[in-house]
Backbone bond lengths (Angstrom), bond angles and torsions (degrees), N, CA, C in turn:
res aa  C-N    CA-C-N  psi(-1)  N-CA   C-N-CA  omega(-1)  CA-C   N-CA-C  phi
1 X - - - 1.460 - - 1.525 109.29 -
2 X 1.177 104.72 138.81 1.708 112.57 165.46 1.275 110.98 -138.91
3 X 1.504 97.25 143.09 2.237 101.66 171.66 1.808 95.18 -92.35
4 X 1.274 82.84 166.27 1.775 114.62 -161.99 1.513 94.25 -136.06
5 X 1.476 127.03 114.14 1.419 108.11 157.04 1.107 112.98 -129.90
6 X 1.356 115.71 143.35 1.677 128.65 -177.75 1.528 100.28 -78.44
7 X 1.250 105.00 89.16 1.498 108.70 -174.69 1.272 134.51 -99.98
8 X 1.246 115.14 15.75 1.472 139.83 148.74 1.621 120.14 -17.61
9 X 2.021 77.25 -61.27 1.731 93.69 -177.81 1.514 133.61 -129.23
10 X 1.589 86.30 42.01 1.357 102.63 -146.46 1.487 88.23 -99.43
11 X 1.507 119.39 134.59 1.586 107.11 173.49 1.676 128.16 -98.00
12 X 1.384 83.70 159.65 1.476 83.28 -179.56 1.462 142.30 -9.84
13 X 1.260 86.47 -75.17 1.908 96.75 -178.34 0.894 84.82 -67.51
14 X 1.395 168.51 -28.15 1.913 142.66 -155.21 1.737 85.52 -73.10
15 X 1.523 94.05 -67.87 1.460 113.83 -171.72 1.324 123.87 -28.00
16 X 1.620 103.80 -15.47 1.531 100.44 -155.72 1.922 89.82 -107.43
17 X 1.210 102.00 -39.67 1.472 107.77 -174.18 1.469 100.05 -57.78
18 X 1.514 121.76 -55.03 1.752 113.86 173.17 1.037 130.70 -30.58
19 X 1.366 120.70 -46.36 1.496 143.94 173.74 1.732 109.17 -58.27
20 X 1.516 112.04 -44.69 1.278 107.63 -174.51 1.604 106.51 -82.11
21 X 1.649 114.77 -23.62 1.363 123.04 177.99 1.460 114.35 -54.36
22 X 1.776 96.32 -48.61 1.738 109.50 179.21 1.413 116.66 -57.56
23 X 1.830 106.56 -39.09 1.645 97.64 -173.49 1.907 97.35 -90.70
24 X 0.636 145.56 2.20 1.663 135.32 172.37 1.534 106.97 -69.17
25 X 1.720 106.20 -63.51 0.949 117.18 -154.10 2.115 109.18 -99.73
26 X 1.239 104.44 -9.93 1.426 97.85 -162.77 1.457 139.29 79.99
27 X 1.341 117.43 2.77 1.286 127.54 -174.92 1.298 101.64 -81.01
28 X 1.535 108.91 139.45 1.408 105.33 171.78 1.598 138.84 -72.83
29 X 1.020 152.49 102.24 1.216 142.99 -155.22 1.217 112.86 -135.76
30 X 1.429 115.36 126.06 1.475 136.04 -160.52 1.415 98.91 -140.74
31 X 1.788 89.05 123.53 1.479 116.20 179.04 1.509 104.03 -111.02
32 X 1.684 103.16 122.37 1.595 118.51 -177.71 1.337 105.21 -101.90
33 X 1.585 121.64 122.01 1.271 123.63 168.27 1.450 107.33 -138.56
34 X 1.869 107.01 161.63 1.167 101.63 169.20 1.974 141.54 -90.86
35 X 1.579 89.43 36.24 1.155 118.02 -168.54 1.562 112.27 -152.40
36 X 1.323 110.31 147.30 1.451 114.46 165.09 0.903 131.82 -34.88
37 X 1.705 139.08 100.10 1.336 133.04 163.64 1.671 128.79 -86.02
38 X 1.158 105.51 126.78 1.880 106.31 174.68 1.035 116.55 -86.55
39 X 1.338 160.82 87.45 1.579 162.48 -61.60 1.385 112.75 139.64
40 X 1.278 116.21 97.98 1.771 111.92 -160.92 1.848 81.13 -134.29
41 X 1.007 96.55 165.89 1.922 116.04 158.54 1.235 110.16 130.81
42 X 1.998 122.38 -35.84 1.640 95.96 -172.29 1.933 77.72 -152.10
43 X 1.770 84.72 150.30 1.632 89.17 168.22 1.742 116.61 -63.14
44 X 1.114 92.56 -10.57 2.050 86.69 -175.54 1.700 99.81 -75.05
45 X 1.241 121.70 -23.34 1.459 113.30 175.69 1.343 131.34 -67.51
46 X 1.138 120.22 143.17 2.129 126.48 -153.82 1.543 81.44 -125.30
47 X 0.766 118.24 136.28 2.046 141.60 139.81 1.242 108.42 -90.18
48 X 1.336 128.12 119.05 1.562 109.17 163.60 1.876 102.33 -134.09
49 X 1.005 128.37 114.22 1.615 120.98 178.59 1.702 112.65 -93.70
50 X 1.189 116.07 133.87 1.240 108.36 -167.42 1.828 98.53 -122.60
51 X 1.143 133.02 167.93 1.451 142.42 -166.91 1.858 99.73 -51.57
52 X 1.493 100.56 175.33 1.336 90.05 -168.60 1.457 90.92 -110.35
53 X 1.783 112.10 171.15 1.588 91.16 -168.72 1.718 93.84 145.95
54 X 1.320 106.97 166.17 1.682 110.29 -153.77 1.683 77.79 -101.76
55 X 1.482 114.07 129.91 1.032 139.37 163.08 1.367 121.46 72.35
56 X 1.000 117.01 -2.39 1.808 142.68 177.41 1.197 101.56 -34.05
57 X 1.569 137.26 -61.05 1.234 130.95 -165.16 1.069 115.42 -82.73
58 X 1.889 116.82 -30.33 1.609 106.28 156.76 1.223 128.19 -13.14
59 X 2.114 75.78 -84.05 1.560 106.03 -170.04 1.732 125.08 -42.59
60 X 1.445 96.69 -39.35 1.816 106.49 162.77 1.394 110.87 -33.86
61 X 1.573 105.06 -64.43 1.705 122.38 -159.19 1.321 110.58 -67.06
62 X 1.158 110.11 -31.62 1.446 118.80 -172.18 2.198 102.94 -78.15
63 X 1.167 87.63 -46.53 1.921 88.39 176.93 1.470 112.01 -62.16
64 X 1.432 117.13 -13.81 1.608 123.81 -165.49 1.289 120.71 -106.30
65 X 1.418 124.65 -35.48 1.024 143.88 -174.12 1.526 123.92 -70.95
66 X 0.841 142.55 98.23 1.910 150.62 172.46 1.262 106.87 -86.20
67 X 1.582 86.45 141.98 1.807 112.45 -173.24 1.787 110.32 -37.12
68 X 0.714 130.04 150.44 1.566 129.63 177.45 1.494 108.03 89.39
69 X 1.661 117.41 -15.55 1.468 91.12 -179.48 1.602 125.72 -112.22
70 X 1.352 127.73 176.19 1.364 132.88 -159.90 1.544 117.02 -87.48
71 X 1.231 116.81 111.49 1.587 107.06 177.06 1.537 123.21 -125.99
72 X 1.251 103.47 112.95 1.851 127.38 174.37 1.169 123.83 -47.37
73 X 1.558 132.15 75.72 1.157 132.14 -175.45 1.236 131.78 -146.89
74 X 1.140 142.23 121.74 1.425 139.54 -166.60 2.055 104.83 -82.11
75 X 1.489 110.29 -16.79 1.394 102.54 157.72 1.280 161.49 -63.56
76 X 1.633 122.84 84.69 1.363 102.63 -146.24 1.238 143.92 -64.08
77 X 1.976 92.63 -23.85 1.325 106.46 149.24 1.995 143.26 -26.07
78 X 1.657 87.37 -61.19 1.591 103.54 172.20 1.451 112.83 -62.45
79 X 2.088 119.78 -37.19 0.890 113.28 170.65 1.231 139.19 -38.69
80 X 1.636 105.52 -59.32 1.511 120.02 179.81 1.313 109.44 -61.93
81 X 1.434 131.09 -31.75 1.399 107.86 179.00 1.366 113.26 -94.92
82 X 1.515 130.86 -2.90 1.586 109.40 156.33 1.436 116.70 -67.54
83 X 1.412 103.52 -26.82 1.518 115.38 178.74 1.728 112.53 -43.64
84 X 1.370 108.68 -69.24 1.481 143.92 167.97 1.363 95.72 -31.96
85 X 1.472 124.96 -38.43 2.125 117.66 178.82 1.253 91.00 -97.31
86 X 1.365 154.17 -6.53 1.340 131.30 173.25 1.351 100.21 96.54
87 X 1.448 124.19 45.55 1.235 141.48 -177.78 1.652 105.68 -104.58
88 X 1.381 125.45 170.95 1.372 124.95 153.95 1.225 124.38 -137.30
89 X 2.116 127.57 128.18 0.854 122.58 -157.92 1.350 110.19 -115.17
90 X 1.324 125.85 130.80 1.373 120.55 172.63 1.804 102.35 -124.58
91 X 1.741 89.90 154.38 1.430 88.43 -171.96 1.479 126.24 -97.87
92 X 0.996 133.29 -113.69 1.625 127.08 158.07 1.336 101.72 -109.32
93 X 1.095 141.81 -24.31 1.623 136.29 -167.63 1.290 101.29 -110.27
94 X 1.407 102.48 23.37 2.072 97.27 158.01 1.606 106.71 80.08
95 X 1.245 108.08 19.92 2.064 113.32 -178.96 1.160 126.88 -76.70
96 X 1.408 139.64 36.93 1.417 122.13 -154.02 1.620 114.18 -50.57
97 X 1.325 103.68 127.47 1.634 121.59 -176.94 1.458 117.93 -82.75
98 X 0.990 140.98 66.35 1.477 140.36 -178.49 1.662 118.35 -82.09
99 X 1.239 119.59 174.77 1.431 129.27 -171.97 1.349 118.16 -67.79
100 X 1.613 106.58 -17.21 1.517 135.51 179.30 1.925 111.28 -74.00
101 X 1.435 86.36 -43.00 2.054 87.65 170.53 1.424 115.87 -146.78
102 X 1.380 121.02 15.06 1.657 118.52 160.01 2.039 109.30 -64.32
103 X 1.394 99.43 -15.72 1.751 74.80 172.67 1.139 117.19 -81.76
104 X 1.821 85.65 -44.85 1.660 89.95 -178.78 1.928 126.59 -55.48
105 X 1.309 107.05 -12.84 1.299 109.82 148.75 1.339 151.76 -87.14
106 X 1.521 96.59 3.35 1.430 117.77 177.08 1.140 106.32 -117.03
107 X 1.169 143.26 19.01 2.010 162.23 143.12 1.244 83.89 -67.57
108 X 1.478 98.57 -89.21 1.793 113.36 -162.13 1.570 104.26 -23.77
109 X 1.847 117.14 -63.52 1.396 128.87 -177.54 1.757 106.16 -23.37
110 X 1.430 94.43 -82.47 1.589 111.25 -159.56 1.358 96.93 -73.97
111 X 1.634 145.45 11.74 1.508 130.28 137.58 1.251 125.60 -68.44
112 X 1.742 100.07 -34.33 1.315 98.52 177.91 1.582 133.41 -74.19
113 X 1.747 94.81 -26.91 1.267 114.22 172.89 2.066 128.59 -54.69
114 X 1.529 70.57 -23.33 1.706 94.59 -174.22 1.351 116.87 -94.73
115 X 1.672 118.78 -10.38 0.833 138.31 -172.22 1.845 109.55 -77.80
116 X 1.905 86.93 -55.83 1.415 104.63 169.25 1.254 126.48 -51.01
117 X 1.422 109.31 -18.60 1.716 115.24 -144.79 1.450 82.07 -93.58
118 X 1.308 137.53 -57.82 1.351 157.78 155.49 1.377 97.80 -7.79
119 X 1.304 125.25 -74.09 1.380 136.95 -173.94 1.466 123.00 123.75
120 X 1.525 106.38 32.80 1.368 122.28 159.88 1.631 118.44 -78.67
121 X 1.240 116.97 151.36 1.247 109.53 169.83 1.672 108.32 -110.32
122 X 1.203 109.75 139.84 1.432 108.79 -168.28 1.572 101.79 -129.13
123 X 1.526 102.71 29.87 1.351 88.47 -174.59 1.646 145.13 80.43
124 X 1.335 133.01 171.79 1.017 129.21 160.78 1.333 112.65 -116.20
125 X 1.406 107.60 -158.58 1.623 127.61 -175.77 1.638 112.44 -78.31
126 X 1.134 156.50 103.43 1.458 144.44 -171.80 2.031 100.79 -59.76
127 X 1.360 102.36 147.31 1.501 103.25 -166.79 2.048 95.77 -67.47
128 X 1.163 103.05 168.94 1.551 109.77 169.72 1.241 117.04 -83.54
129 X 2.010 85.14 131.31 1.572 101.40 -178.75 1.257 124.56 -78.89
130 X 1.004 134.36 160.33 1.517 136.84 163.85 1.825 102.12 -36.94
131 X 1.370 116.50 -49.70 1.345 116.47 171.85 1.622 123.79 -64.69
132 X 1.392 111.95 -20.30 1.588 119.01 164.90 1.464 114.73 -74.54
133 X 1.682 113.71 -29.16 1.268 99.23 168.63 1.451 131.82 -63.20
134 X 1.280 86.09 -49.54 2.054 119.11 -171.62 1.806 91.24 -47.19
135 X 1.386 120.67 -48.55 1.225 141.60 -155.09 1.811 90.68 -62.31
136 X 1.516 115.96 -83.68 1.195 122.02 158.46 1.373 129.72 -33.70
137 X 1.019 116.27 -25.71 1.510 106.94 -172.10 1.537 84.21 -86.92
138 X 1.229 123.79 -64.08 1.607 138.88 -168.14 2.117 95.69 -26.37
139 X 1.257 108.42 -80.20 1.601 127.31 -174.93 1.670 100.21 -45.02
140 X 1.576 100.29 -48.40 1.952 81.97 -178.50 1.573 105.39 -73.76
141 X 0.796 126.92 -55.77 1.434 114.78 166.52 1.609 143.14 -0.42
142 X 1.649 83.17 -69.26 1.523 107.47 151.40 1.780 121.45 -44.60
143 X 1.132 102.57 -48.05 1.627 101.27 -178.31 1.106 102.56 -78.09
144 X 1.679 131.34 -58.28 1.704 111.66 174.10 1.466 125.85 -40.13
145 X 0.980 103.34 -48.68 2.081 109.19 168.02 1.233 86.11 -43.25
146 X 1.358 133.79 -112.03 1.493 143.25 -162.15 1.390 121.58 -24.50
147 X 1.599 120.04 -9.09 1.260 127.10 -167.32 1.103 82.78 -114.71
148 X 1.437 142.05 -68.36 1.575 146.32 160.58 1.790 114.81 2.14
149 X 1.292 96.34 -68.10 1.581 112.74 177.01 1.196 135.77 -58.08
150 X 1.461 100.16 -39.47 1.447 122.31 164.15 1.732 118.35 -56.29
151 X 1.077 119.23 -2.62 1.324 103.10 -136.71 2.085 88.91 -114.85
């Protein structure tokens, strides 16, 4: 198993707990952005920056990624198609995205999108709670155990 994070937009504190996830446990985890990342703490950690460009680092993650492994992303788009290889996506607020409700979040997406387009405002994302962390930390967890066991 390896995590994948679309780390573009990935925040801080997620970012930081991965890093401590990678050096505890050894799992490899490689954060793709379209910019330089400074990323120190465990040899299992990958930097990889790829060109800049609408969906580029997805599209990376999505060509790289094999069934069984974990990918960090608040996109639901990118979700469903790691999903689609037998991937698993969790987001920053601790969501695991499965085949069971990544559509149903990609309806919701492109209503809302259409909503905007219209010239509604629908808002943004509320910042992360102390309970989005706990949430995330809790689910990655879960996969290091399971990666732990395996091994």
């Amino acid at each position: 198993m390896q995590i994948w994070v679309d780390a573009d937009a990935c925040p801080v504190v997620i970012r930081e707990m991965l890093v401590r996830a990678a050096f505890r446990s050894g799992i490899v985890v490689t954060f793709v952005a379209n910019q330089a990342l400074r990323i120190t703490g465990a040899a299992s950690i990958r930097c990889l920056q790829v060109p800049k460009g609408f969906d580029v680092a997805d599209n990376e993650i999505v060509r790289r990624v094999n069934a069984g492994d974990l990918v960090i992303s608040n996109d639901i788009p990118l979700a469903a198609e790691v999903i689609d290889k037998g991937a698993f996506a969790l987001n920053s607020r601790g969501e695991l995205l499965t085949r069971d409700n990544v559509r149903a979040r990609l309806n919701m997406r492109d209503f809302l999108d259409t909503m905007r387009a219209s010239g509604v405002d629908t808002g943004g994302s509320p910042k992360l709670s102390q309970a989005d962390r706990q949430a995330f930390a809790n689910e990655l967890d879960k996969f290091v155990l399971k990666f732990q066991r395996s091994r």
